[in-house]
N, C-alpha and C positions, 0 to 999 in steps of 0.2 A: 632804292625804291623800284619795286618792278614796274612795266610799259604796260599792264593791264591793271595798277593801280591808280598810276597816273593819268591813263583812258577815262578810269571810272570818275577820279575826281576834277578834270576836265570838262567833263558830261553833264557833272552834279551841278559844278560852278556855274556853264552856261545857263542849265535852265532857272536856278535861284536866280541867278543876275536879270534873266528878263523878265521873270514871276514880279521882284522886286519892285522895276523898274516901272512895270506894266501898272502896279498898285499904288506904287509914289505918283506916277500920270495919273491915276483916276482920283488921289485922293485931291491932288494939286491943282485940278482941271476946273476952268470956271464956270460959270451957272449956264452961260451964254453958249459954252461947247455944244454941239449936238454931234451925237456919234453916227447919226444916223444920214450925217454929209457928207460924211467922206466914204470912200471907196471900199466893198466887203474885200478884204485881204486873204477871204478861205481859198479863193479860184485862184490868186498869184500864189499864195505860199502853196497848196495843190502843185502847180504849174511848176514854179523851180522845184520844188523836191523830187517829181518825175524827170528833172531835164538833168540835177545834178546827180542823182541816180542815175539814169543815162548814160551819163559821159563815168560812173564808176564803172559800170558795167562795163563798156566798151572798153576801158583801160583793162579791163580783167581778165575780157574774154583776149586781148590781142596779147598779152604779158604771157598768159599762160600755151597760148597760140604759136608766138617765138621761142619757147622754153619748149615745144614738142617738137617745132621745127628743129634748134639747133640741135633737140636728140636724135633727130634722123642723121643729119648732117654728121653727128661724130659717128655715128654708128657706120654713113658712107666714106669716112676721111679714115675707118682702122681698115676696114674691108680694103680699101685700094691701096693704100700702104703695104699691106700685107700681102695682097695678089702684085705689087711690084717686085717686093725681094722674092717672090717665090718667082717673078718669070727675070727677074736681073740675074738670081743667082745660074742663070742656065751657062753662062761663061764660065764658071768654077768647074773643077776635075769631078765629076759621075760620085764620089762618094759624098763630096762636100755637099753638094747640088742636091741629091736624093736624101741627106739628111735634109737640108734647110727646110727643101719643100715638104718631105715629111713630118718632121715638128710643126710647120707652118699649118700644114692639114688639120693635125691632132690640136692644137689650138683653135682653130673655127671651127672643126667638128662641135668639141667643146663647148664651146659660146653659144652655137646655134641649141644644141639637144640640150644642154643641162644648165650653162651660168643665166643663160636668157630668163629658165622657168624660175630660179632664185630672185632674178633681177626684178619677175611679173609678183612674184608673192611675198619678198623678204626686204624688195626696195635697196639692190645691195648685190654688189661683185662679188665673186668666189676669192680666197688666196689661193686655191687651185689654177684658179685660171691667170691670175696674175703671175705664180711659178711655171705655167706652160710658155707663158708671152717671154719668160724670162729664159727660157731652155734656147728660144729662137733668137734672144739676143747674146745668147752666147756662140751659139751656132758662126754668128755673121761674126761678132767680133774675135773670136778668137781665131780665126784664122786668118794666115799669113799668106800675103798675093804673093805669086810669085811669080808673076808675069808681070809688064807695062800695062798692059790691057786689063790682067787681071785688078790689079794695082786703080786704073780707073774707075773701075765698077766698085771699089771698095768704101769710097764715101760716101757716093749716093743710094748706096745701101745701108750705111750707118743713119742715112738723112729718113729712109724711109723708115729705119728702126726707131728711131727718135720720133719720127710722124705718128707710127702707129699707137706708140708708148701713150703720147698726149689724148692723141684720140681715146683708149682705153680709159685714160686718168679723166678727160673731161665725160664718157659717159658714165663712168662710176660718179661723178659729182650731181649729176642728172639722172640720177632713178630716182631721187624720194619726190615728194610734192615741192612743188614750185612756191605755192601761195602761203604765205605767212597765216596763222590763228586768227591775228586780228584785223586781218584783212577779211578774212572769212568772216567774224562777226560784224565788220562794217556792213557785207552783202546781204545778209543774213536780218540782219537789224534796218536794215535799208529797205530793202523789202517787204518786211512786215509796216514799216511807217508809209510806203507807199501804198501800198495794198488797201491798208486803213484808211488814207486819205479818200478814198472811193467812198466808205461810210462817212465820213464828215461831209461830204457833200450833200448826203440824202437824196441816194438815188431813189427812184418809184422802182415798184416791183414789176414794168413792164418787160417783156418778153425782150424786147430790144435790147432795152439798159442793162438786166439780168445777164446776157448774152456777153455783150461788152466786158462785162467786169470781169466774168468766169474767162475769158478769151485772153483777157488782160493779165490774171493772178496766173494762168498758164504760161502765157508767153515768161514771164518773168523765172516762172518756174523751169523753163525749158534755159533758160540762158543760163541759171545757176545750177542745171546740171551739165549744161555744156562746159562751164567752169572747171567743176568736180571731173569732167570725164578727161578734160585737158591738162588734168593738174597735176598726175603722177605719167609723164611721159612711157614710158614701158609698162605701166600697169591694167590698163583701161580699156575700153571698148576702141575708142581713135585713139592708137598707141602706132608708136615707133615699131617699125617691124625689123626682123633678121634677115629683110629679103636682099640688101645687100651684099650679105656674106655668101647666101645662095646664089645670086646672080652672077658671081666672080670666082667663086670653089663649084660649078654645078657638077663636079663627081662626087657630091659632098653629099648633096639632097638623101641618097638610098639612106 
C-alpha cells in the first residue's frame, strides 16, 4: 500500500469519525442542552490551525535551511581538501608535484564551468567529473615516497584524498530537493485551510480587514516560496555557490 494512499484514507477516516460523532451528539443530546452556552469553537479552532501551521512552517523553512547550509559546507570541505594536496604535494620531485597540482586544476576548473551548470539544471554530478577526481586519486596514490619526509606527507594526503572524495559524494547526494511530495502537499493544503479559515470568520469588506487578509495570504505565500527557493540547494535563486573553489584556485577564475 503506497504512503499517499494511506494519507488519503487517514484523512477520509478522521473526518467520517468526527462528522459521525458530531451527529450521534446532536441526535443523543437532551431537550435541556442549549448550544448557544457554551463557547463558539470557530475563533479556537481558527487559532490552532494558524499556530499549528506555524510551527509546520517553521520546521520547513529551517529543514530546508540546514539542507542549503550543509550544501555549502561540502562544497567548502572538497574545495580545501583539494587546495591541501595541491599545496602538501610541493615536497614531492617537480614532475610528481606539477602533475598533482595540474590534474588537481583540471578538476575544479571542471566543477566550477561545467559539472556546477549540470548540477543547477539536471540536479546531478557528471561521471566526467567523478573520473577527473579519480585521475588525482591516482596521482597521490600511486606514487612511492622515497624519502622519510616524503614518506610523512604521504598519509595525510591520502587523508585529504579520502576528505575530498566524501565531500564530492555528500554533494552529489545534495543536488536534488530536499523536501518530500507529501510534505509539500501538507504545506500546500495547509495553507489553503488557513487562508479559508479568514472566510469562516466573516470578515466585513472594510479597508482594514480586506488589507489584513491580502497581507496575511501573502505572507504565507512568501514563506512557501522561500521553501521552494531553499529546497533544491544548487539550483535556486539562494543556492550554494562555487565561490569556494574560486576563493582557493584564484588562477582558476579567467
Amino acid at each position: 500500500m503506497s504512503e499517499w494512499l494511506v494519507l488519503a484514507l487517514a484523512m477520509v477516516a478522521s473526518v467520517v469519525l468526527v462528522v459521525i460523532i458530531a451527529l450521534v451528539r446532536q441526535r443523543t443530546a437532551g431537550d435541556t442542552e442549549d448550544p448557544s452556552e457554551t463557547p463558539d469553537v470557530i475563533e479556537y479552532m481558527t487559532m490552532m490551525i494558524g499556530v499549528v501551521y506555524a510551527i509546520v512552517l517553521g520546521l520547513a523553512i529551517a529543514g530546508v535551511w540546514e539542507a542549503r547550509s550543509g550544501a555549502q559546507d561540502h562544497v567548502q570541505a572538497e574545495a580545501q581538501a583539494l587546495h591541501e594536496i595541491s599545496e602538501r604535494v610541493r615536497t614531492y620531485p617537480p614532475a610528481v608535484r606539477d602533475q598533482v597540482r595540474a590534474d588537481v586544476d583540471t578538476y575544479v576548473s571542471y566543477v566550477v564551468k561545467t559539472e556546477w551548470k549540470t548540477m543547477q539544471d539536471h540536479a546531478r554530478v557528471t561521471a566526467r567529473g567523478g573520473a577527473l577526481l579519480e585521475r588525482v586519486r591516482h596521482d597521490v596514490t600511486d606514487y612511492e615516497p622515497k624519502t622519510d619526509f616524503e614518506a610523512q606527507q604521504y598519509q595525510p594526503l591520502l587523508d585529504q584524498m579520502a576528505a575530498a572524495d566524501a565531500a564530492r559524494q555528500a554533494r552529489a547526494d545534495s543536488t536534488g530537493a530536499t523536501m518530500p511530495g507529501v510534505v509539500w502537499f501538507g504545506l500546500i493544503i495547509g495553507a489553503v485551510v488557513t487562508v479559508a479559515m479568514v472566510f469562516v470568520l466573516q470578515i466585513r469588506r472594510t479597508a482594514r480587514e480586506l488589507i489584513l487578509a491580502g497581507l496575511f495570504s501573502a505572507l504565507i505565500a512568501f514563506l512557501l516560496f522561500l521553501i521552494w527557493d531553499f529546497d533544491a540547494p544548487y539550483s535556486r535563486g539562494i543556492s550554494a555557490s562555487a565561490e569556494p573553489f574560486l576563493a582557493l584556485f584564484p588562477h582558476l577564475k579567467g
